[in-house]
DRENDO-1510 file (C-alpha; in Angstrom, 1 decimal, always signed):
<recs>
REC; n; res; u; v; w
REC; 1; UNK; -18.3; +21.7; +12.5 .
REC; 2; UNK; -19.8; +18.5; +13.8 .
REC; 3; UNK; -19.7; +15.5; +11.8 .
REC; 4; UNK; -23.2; +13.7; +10.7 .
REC; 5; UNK; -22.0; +11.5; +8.0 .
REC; 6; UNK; -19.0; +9.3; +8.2 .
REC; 7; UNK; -17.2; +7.3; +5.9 .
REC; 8; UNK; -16.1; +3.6; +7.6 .
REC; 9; UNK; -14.4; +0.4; +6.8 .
REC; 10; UNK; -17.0; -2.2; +7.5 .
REC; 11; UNK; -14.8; -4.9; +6.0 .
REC; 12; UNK; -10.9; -6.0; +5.7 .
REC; 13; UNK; -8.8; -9.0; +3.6 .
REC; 14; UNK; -5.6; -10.1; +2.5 .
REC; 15; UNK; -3.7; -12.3; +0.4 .
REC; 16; UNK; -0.3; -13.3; -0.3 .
REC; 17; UNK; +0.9; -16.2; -2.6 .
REC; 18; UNK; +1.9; -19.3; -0.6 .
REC; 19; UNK; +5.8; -19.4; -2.2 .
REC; 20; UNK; +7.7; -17.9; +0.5 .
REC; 21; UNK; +11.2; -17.0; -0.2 .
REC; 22; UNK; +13.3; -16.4; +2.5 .
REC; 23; UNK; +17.0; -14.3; +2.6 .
REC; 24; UNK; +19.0; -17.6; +2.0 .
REC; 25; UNK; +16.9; -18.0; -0.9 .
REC; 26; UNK; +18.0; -14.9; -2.1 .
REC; 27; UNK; +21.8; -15.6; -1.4 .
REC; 28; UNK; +21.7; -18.3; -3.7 .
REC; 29; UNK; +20.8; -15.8; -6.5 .
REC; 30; UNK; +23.5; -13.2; -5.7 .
REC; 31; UNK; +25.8; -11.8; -3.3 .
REC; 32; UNK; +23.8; -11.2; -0.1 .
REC; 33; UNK; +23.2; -12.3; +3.5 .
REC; 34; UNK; +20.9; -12.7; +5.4 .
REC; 35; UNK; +22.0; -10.6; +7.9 .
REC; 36; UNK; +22.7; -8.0; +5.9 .
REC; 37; UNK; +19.7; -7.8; +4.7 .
REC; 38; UNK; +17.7; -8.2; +7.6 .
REC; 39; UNK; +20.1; -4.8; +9.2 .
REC; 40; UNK; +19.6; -3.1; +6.4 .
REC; 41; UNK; +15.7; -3.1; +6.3 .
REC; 42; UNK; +14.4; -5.9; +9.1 .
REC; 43; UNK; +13.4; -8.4; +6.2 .
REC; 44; UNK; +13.6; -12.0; +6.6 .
REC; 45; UNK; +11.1; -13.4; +3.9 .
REC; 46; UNK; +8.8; -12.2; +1.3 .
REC; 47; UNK; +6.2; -13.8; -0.8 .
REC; 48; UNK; +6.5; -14.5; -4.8 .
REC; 49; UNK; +3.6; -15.4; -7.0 .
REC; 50; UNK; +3.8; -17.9; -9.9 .
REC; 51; UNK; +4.4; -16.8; -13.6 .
REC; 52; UNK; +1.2; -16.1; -15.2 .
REC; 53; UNK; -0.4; -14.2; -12.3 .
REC; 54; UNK; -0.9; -10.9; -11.7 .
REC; 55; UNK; -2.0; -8.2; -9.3 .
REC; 56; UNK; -5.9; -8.7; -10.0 .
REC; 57; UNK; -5.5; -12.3; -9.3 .
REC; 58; UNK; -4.3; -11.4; -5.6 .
REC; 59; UNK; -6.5; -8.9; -5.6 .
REC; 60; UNK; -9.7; -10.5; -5.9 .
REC; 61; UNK; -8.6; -12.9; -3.2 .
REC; 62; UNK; -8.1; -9.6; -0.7 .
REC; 63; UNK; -11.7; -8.3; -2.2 .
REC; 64; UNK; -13.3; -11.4; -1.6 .
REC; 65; UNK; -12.4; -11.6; +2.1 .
REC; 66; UNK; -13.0; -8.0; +2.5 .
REC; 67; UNK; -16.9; -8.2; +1.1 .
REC; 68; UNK; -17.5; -11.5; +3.3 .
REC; 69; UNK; -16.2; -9.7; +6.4 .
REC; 70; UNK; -18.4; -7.1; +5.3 .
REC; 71; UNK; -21.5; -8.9; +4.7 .
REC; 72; UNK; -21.6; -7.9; +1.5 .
REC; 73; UNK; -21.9; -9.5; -2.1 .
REC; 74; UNK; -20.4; -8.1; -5.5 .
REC; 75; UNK; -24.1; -6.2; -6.5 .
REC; 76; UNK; -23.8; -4.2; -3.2 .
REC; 77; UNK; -20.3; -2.6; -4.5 .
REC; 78; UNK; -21.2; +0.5; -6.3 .
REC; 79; UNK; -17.6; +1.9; -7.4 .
REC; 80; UNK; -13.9; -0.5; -7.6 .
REC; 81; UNK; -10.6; +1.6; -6.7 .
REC; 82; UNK; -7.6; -0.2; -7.9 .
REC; 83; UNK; -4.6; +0.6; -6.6 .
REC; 84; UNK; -1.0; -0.4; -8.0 .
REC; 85; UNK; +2.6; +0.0; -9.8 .
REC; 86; UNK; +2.8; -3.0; -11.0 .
REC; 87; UNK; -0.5; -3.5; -13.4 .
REC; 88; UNK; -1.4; -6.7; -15.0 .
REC; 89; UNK; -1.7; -4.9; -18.9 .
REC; 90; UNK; +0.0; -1.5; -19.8 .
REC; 91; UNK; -3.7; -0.4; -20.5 .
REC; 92; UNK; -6.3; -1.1; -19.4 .
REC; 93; UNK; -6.3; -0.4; -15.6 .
REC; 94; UNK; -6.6; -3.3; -13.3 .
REC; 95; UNK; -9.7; -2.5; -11.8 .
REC; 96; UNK; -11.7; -3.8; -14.7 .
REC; 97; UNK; -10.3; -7.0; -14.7 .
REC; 98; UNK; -12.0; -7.1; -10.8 .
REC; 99; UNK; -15.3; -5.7; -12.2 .
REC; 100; UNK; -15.3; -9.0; -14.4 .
REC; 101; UNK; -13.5; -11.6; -11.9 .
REC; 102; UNK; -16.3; -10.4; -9.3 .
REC; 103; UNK; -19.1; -11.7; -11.6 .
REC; 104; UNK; -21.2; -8.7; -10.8 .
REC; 105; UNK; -24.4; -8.2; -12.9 .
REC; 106; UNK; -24.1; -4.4; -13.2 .
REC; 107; UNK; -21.4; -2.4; -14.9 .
REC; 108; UNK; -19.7; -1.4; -11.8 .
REC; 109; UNK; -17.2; +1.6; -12.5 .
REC; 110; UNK; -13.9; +1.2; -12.3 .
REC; 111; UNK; -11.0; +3.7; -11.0 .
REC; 112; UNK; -7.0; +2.8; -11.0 .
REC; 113; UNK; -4.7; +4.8; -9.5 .
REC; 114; UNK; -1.0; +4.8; -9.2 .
REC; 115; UNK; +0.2; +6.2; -6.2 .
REC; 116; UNK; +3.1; +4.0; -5.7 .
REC; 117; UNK; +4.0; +3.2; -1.7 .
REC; 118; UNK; +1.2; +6.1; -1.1 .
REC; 119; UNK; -1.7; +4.5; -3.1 .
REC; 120; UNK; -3.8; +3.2; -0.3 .
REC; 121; UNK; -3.6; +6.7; +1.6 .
REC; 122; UNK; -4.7; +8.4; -2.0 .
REC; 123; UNK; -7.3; +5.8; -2.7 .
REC; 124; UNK; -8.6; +6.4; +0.7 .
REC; 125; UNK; -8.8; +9.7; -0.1 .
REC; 126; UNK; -10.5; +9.1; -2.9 .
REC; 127; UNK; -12.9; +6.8; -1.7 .
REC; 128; UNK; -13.8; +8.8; +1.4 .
REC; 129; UNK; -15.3; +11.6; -1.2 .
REC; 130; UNK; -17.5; +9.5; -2.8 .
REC; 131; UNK; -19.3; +8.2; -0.2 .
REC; 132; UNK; -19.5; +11.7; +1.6 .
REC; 133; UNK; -20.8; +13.1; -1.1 .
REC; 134; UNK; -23.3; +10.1; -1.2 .
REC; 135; UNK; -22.2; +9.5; -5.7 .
REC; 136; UNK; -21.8; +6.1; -4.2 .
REC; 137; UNK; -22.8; +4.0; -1.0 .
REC; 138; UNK; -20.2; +1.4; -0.7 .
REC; 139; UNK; -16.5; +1.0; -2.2 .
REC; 140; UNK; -14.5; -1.9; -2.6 .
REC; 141; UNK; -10.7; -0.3; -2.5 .
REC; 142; UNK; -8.0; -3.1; -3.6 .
REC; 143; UNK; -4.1; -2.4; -3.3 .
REC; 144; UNK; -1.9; -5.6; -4.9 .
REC; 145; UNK; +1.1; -5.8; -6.6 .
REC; 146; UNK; +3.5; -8.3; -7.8 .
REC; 147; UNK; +7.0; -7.1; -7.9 .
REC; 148; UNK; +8.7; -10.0; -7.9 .
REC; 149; UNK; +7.7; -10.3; -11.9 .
REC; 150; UNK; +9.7; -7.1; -12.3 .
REC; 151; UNK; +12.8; -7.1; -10.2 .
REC; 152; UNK; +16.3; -8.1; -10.7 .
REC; 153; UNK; +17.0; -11.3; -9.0 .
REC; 154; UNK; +20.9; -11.0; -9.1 .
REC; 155; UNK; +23.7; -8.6; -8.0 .
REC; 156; UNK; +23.4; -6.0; -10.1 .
REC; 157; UNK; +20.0; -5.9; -8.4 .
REC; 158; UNK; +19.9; -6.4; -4.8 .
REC; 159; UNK; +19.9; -3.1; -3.6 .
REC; 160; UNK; +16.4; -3.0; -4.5 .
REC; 161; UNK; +15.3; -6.8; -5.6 .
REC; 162; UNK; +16.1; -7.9; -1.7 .
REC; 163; UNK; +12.9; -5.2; -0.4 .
REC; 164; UNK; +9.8; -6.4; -2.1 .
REC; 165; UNK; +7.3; -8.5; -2.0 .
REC; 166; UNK; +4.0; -9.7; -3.3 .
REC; 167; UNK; +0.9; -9.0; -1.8 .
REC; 168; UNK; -3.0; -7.7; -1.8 .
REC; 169; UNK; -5.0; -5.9; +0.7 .
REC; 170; UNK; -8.8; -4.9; +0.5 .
REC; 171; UNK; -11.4; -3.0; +2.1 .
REC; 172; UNK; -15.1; -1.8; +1.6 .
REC; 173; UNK; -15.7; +1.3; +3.1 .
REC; 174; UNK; -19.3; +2.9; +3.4 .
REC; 175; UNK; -21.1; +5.8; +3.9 .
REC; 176; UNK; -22.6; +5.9; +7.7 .
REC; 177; UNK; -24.7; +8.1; +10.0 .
REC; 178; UNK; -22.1; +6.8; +12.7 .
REC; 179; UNK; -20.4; +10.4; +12.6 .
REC; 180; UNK; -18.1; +9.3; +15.5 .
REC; 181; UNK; -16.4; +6.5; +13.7 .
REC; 182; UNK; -14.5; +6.5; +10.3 .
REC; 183; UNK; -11.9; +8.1; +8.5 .
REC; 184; UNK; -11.6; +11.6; +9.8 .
REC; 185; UNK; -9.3; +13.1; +7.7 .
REC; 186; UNK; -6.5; +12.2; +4.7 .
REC; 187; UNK; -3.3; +14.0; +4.0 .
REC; 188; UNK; -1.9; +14.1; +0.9 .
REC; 189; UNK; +1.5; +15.7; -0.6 .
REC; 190; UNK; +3.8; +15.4; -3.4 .
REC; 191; UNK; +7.2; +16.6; -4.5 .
REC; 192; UNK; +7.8; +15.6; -8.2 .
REC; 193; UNK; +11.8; +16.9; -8.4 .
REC; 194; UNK; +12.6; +13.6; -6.6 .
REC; 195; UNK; +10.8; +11.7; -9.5 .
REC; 196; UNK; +14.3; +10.0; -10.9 .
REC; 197; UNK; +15.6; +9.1; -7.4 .
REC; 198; UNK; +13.1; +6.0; -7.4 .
REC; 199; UNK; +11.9; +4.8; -10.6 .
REC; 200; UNK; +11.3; +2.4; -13.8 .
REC; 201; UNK; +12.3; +3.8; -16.8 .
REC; 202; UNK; +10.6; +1.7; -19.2 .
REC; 203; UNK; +9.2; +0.9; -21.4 .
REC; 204; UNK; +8.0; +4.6; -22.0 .
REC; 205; UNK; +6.0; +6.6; -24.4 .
REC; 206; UNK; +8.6; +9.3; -24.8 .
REC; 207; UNK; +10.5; +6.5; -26.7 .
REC; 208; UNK; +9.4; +4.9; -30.2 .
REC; 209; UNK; +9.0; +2.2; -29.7 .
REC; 210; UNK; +8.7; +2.4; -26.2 .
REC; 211; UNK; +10.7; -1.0; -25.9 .
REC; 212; UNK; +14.1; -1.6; -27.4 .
REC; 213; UNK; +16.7; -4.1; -27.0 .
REC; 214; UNK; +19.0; -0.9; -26.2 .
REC; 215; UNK; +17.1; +0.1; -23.3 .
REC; 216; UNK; +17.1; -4.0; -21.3 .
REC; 217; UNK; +20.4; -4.1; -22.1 .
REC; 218; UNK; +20.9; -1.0; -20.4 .
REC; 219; UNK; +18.5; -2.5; -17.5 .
REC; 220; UNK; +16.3; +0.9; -17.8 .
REC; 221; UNK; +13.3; -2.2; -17.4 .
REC; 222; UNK; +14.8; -2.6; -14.0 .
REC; 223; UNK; +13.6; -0.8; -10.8 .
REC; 224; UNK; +16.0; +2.3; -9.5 .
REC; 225; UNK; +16.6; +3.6; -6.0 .
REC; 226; UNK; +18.6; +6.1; -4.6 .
REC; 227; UNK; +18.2; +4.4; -0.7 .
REC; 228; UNK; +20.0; +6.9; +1.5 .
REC; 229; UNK; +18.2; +9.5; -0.2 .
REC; 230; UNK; +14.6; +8.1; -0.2 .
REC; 231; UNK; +15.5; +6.9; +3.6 .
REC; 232; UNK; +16.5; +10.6; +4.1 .
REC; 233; UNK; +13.5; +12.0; +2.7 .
REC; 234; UNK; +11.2; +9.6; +4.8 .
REC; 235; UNK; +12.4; +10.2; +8.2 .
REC; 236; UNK; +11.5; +13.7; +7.5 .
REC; 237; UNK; +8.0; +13.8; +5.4 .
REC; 238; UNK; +6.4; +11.1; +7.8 .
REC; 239; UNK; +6.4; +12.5; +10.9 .
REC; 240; UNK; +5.6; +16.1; +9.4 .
REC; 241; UNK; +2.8; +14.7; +7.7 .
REC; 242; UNK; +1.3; +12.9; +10.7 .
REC; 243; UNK; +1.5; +15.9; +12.7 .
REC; 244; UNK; -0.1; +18.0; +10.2 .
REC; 245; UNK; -2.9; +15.0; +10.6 .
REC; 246; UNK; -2.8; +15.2; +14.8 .
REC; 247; UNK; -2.7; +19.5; +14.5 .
REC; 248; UNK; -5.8; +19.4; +12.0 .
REC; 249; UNK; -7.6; +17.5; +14.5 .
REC; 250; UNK; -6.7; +18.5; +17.8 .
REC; 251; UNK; -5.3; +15.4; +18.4 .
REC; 252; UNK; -2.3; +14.4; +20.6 .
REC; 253; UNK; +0.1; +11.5; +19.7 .
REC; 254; UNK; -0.7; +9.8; +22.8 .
REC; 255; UNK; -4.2; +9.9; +22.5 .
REC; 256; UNK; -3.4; +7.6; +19.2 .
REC; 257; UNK; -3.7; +4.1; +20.0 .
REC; 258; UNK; -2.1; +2.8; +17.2 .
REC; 259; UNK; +0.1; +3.7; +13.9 .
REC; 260; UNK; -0.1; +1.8; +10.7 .
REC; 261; UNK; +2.8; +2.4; +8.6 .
REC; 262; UNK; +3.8; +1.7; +5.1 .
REC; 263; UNK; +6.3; -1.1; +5.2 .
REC; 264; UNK; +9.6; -0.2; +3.1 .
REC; 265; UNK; +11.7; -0.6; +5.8 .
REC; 266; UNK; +11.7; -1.5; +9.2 .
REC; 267; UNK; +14.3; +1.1; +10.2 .
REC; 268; UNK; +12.4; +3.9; +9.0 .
REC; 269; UNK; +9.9; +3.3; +10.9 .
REC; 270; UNK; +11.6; +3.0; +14.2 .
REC; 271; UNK; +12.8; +6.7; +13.3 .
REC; 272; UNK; +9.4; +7.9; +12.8 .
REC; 273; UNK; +8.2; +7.2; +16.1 .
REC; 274; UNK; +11.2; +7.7; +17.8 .
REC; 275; UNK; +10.6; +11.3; +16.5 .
REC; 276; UNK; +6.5; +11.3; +17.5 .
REC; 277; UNK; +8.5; +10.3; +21.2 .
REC; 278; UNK; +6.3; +6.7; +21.1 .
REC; 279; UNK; +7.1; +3.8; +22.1 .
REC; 280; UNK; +7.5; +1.5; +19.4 .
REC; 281; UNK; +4.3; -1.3; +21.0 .
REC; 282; UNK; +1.9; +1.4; +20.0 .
REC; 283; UNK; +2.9; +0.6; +16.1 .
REC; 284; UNK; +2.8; -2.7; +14.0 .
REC; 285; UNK; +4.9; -4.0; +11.6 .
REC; 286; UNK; +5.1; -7.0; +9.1 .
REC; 287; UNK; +7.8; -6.7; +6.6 .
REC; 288; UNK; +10.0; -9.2; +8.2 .
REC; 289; UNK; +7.5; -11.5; +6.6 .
REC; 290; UNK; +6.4; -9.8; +4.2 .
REC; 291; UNK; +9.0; -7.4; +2.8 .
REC; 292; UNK; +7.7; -4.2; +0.6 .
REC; 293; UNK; +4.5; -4.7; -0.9 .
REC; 294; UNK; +3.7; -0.6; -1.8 .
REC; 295; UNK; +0.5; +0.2; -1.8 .
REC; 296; UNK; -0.8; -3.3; -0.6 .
REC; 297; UNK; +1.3; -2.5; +3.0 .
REC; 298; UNK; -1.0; -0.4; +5.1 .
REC; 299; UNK; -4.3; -2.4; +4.5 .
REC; 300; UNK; -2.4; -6.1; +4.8 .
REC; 301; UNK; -1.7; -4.5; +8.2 .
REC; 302; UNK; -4.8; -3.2; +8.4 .
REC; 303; UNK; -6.3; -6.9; +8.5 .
REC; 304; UNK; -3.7; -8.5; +10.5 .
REC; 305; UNK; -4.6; -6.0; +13.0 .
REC; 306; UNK; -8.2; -6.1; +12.6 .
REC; 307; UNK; -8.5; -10.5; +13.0 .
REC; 308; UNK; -6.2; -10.5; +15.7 .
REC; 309; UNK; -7.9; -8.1; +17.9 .
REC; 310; UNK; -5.3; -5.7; +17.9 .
REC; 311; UNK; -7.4; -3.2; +16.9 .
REC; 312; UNK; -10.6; -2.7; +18.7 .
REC; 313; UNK; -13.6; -0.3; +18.0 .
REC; 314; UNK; -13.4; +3.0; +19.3 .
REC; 315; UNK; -9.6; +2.6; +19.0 .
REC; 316; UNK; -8.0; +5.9; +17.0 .
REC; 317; UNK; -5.5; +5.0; +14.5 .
REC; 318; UNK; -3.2; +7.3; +11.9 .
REC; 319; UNK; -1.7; +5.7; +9.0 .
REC; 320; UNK; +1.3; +6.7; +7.2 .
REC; 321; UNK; +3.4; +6.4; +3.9 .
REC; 322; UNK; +6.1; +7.5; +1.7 .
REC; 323; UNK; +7.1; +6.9; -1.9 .
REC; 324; UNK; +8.3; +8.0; -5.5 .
REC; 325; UNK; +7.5; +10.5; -6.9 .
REC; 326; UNK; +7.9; +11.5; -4.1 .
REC; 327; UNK; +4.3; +11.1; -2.8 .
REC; 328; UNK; +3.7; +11.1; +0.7 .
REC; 329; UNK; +0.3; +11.5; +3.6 .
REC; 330; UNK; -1.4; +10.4; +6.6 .
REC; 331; UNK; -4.4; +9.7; +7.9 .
REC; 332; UNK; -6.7; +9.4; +10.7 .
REC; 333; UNK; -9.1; +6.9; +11.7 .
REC; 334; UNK; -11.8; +5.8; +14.5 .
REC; 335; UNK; -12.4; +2.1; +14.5 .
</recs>
């Protein structure tokens, strides 16, 4: 069937707090190396925000960028997509405190999602409906998260405190009559019996209260991960998810000109397009300065890319990403 309404990203931002904390930072908080971390996972820094701010307040600095590259101003923005694991309250969602840090003078609605790694692929998703369906004309989609407020910065931790980062990406995307451009399709899966390999146990409902002293002594407050397994897991969902994206669209790997992936680590990626058989130039990477920022990954590469000139319009791009649950998808895009 051909295509006569579109959905495209007419606007891209980041932001990342200026406290940069590099591996020999970390080794003065526990026993690590630098160059073990960097082999295990191609990280070399990452960035940290200050106590007392949160994933909105990066947020808003991505959104802001996003709307100006898009010409836009917060009245045009008819629905906010907040995407994150790490939320500023427990309720309510984070993408309320945008509706009010954008100073709009409408009620704008407000969606929050939590996806993990994946959120930017679901909220894309998400996003594209609306505006195909024409319930709303333009969406401002914000990924942040600040992990570093909820990691453990010593030896007990470093398995998983050494991998992320703080960070924000936004876009606006819009409904347009440009039926060759935009995001052509989104891919979406999920396998909850993996749900305990990579996880925060609390605090949680199922428990009254849902805090105790029991439970942070036990470090159940702490972040989880099972790595081999997750890495396991990834090396086989992402590349069987991209080519359900390339097979749904008739599309050959080398007509792609370039893959976004989610950046948990640097290895996995080399695998995934070792497997697609392409070379490694045709993809882009940032975690070395960066680290893991979940959901904020793909569109903080999605900027970098985008004010560099790496991308280019007309270029064709598929995005992928992994993550508890596990939740995993692709998608394809024409610049």
């Amino acid at each position: 069937m051909t295509r006569t309404r579109s959905a495209i990203i007419t606007g891209t931002g980041m932001y990342v707090p200026p406290d940069i904390y590099t591996n020999k930072d970390l080794e003065k908080m526990m026993e690590t190396s630098d160059e073990w971390i960097q082999d295990r996972s191609g990280i070399r820094e990452r960035r940290y925000a200050k106590d007392g701010v949160g994933c909105a307040d990066l947020g808003i600095e991505a959104a802001r960028l996003a709307m100006a590259r898009a010409k836009v101003g917060p009245d045009d923005i008819d629905l906010i997509i907040f995407s994150t694991l790490t939320p500023d309250y427990y309720f309510p969602g984070s993408g309320v405190f945008i509706q009010e840090k954008l100073g709009s003078s409408k009620p704008i609605p407000a969606l929050d999602i939590r996806n993990q790694c994946s959120g930017f692929l679901y909220g894309l998703s998400v996003a594209r409906a609306m505006v195909l369906s024409e319930q709303y004309k333009r969406v401002l989609f914000i990924c942040a998260e600040v992990h570093s407020h909820a990691i453990n910065l010593s030896t007990a931790g470093r398995d998983v405190s050494v991998l992320f980062g703080d960070g924000a990406g936004a876009v606006i995307i819009e409904g347009s009559k440009e039926a060759e451009r935009g995001i052509i399709s989104v891919h979406l899966h999920s396998d909850g019996a993996h749900k305990d390999v990579l996880k925060i146990e609390a605090p949680s409902i199922k428990h009254w209260p849902m805090m105790t002293a029991k439970m942070i002594e036990e470090g159940m407050h702490w972040p989880k991960m099972e790595g081999r397994h997750v890495y396991k897991h990834a090396v086989k969902r992402m590349p069987e998810v991209v080519n359900e994206a390339l097979t749904a669209n008739k599309i050959d790997a080398d007509d792609i000109d370039l893959f976004l992936f989610h950046q948990a680590n640097l290895r996995i990626n080399e695998a995934v397009m070792q497997q697609m058989e392409q070379p490694l130039s045709k993809s882009y990477n940032n975690i070395d300065r960066y680290g893991n920022c979940s959901s904020a990954s793909i569109p903080i590469c999605l900027d970098e890319c985008v004010r560099s000139g790496r991308i280019k319009k007309g270029d064709l791009i598929c995005m992928s990403s992994f993550g508890a649950g596990f939740t995993w998808g692709s998608a394809i895009m024409r610049w």
